[in-house]
C-alpha positions as a printed NumPy array, in Angstrom:
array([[-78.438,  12.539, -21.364],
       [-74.805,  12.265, -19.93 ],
       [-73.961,  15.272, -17.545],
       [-70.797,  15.677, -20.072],
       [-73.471,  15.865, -23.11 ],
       [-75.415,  18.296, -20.672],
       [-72.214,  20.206, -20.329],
       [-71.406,  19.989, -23.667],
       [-74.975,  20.967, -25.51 ],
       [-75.624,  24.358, -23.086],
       [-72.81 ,  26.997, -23.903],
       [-73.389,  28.993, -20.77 ],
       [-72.951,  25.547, -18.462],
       [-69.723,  25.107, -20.488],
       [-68.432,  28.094, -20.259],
       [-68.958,  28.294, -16.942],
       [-67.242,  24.516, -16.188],
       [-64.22 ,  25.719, -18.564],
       [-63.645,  28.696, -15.862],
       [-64.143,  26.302, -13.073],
       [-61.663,  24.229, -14.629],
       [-59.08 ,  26.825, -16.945],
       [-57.14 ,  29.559, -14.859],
       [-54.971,  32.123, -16.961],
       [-54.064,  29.328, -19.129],
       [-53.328,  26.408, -16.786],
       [-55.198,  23.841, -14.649],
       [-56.382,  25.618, -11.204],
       [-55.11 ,  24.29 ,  -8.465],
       [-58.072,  21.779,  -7.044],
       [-57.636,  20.239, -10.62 ],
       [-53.505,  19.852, -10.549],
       [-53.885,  18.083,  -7.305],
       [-57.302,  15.95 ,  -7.294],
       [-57.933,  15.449, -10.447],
       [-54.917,  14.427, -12.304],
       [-53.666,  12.097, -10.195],
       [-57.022,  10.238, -10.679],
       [-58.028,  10.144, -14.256],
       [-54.765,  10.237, -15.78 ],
       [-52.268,   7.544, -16.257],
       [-48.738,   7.693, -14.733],
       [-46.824,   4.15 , -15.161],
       [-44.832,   2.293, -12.112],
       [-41.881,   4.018, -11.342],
       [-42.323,   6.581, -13.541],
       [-40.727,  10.446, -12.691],
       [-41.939,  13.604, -12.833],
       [-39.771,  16.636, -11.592],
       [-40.839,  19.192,  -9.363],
       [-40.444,  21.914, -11.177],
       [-41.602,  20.336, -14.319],
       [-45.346,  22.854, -15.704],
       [-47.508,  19.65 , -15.693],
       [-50.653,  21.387, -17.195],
       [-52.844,  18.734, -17.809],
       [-56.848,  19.243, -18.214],
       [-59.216,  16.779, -18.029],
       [-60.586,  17.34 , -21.649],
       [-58.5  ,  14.696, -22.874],
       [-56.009,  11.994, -21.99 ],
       [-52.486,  11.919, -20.933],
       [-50.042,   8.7  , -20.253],
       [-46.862,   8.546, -18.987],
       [-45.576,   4.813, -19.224],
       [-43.409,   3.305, -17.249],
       [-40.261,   3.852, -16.066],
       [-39.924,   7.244, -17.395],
       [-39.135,  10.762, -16.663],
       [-40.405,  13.984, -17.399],
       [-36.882,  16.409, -16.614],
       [-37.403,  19.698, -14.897],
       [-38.593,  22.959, -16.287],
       [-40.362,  20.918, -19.286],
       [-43.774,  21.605, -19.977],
       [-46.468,  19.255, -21.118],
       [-49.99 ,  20.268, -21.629],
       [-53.039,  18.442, -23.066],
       [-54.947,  21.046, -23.532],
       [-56.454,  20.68 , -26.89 ],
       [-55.078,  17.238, -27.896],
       [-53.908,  13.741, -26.201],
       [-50.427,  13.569, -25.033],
       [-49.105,  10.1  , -24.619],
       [-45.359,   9.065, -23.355],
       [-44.691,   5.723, -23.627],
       [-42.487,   3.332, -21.274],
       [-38.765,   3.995, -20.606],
       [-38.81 ,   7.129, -22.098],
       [-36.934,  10.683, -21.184],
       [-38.097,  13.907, -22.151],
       [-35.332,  16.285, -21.407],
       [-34.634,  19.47 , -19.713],
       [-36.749,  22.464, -20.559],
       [-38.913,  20.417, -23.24 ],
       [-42.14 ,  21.717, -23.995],
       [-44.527,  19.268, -25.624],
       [-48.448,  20.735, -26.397],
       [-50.188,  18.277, -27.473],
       [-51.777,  15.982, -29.882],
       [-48.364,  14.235, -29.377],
       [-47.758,  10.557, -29.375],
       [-44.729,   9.106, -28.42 ],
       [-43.651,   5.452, -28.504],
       [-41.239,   3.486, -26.183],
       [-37.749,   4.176, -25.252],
       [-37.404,   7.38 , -26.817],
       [-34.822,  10.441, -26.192],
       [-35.447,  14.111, -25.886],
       [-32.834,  16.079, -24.968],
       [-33.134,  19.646, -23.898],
       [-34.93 ,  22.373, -24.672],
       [-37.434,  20.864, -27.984],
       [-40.839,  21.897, -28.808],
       [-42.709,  19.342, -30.467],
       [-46.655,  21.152, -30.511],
       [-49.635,  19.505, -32.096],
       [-50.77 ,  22.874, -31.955],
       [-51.156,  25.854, -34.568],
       [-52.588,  29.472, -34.859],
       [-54.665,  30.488, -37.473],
       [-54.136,  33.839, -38.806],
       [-56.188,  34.323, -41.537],
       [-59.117,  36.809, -40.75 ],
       [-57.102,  40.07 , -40.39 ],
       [-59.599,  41.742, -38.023],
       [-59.345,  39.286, -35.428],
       [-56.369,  39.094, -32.967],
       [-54.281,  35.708, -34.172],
       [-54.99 ,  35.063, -29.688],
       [-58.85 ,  35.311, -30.424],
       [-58.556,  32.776, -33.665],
       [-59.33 ,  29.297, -33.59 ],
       [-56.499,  27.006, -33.432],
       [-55.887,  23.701, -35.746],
       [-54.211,  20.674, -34.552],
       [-52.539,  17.845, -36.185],
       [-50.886,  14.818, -34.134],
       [-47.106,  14.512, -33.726],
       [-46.051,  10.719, -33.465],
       [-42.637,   9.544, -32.584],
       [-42.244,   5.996, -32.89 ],
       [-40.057,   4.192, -30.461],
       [-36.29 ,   4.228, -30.153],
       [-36.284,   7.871, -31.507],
       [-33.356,  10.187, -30.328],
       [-34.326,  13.953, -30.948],
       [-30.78 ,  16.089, -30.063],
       [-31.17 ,  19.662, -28.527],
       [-33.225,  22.549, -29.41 ],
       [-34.866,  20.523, -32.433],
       [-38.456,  21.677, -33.595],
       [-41.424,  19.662, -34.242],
       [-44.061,  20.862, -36.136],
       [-47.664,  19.294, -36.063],
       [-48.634,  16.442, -38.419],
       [-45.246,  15.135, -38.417],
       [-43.973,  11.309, -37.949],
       [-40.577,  10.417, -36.917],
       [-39.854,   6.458, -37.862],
       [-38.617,   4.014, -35.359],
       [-34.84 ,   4.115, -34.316],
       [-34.608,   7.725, -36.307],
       [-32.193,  10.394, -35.115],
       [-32.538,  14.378, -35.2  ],
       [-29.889,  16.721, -35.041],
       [-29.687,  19.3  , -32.436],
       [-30.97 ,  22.473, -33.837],
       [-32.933,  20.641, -36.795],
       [-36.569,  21.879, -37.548],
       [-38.815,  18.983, -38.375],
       [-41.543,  19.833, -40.937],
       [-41.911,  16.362, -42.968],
       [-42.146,  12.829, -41.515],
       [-38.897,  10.937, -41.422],
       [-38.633,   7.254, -42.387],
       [-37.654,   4.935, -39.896],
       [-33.773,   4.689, -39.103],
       [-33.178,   7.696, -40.724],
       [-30.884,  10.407, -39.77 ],
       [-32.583,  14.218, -40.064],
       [-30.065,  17.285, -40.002],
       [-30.832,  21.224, -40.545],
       [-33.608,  23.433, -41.12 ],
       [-35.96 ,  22.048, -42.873],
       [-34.434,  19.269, -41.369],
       [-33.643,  16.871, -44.501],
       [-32.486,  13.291, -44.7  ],
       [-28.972,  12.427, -44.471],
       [-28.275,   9.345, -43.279],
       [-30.366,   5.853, -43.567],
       [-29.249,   2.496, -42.225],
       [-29.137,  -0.146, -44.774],
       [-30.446,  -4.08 , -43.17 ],
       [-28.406,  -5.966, -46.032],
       [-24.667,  -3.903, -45.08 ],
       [-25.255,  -3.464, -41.396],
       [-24.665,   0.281, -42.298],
       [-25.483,   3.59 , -41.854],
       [-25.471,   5.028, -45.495],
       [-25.26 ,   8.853, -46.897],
       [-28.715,   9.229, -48.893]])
């Protein structure tokens, strides 16, 4: 047996590695500087800010591809899902991004978006919603997306290749590739058409 099956199988030696590892929600520090940098990817020339809340937990993976840049005061965190940033990518100001998330190559975010894998269940109505289990559901932006400010992601969602979001807009169905999303519930406005060279009205 594999000492992460050993883990894994005994709740008491789990619990006890989870509070070796977790500190009020966040990575302790021997794990922020030791382990990240080891079992996590972070591509060639690739930036991430000071003051950028990189909480990132070796339960699952996180990539950041080449050549891009994580802005400051964003927060990323892997906590219960993958996060993965592909190359030549910018994830703006203030972004917080909780994974599952996948995100392709060359891709915007501007400042201040949420996009979180992540959801709270709230069903049993004698249990605190912060003592309920959670559900999560990847986010995937394909590449060439552009996401505008304060936009919303919910989990489960798909943004197609080359898409654009409004500022403000609140994602909470996929959008087809080269698309054009405005409002809340953001909704299709725009889609480029390959036989007019033209972005159309829908």
């Amino acid at each position: 047996m594999s000492l992460i099956s050993l883990i894994k199988s005994n709740t008491k030696i789990k619990q006890i590695v989870h509070q070796m590892i977790v500190g009020n929600a966040r990575p302790r520090w021997w794990v922020r500087w030791f382990v990240t940098p080891i079992i996590h990817h972070f591509g060639k020339k690739s930036t991430v800010r000071w003051s950028t809340r990189l909480d990132i937990f070796p339960f699952h993976k996180f990539y950041l591809g080449a050549h891009s840049t994580i802005e400051d005061f964003a927060t990323v965190n892997n906590g219960v899902g993958d996060v993965s940033i592909g190359n030549h990518c910018r994830i703006g100001l203030g972004s917080v991004i909780i994974g599952p998330v996948n995100i392709g190559n060359q891709v915007i975010l501007a400042q201040n978006i949420v996009a979180s894998g992540l959801n709270h269940t709230y069903t049993n109505i004698d249990i605190p919603i912060r003592l309920q289990k959670v559900t999560t559901s990847v986010i995937t932006i394909e590449d060439e997306v552009w996401i505008g400010a304060n936009a919303v992601l919910t989990a489960g969602i798909t943004i197609g290749k080359h898409s654009v979001i409004a500022g403000g807009a609140v994602v909470t169905k996929n959008v087809p590739p080269y698309s054009i999303a405005v409002g809340n519930p953001a909704k299709i406005v725009k889609q480029y058409n390959f036989e007019t060279k033209e972005w159309q009205k829908v």
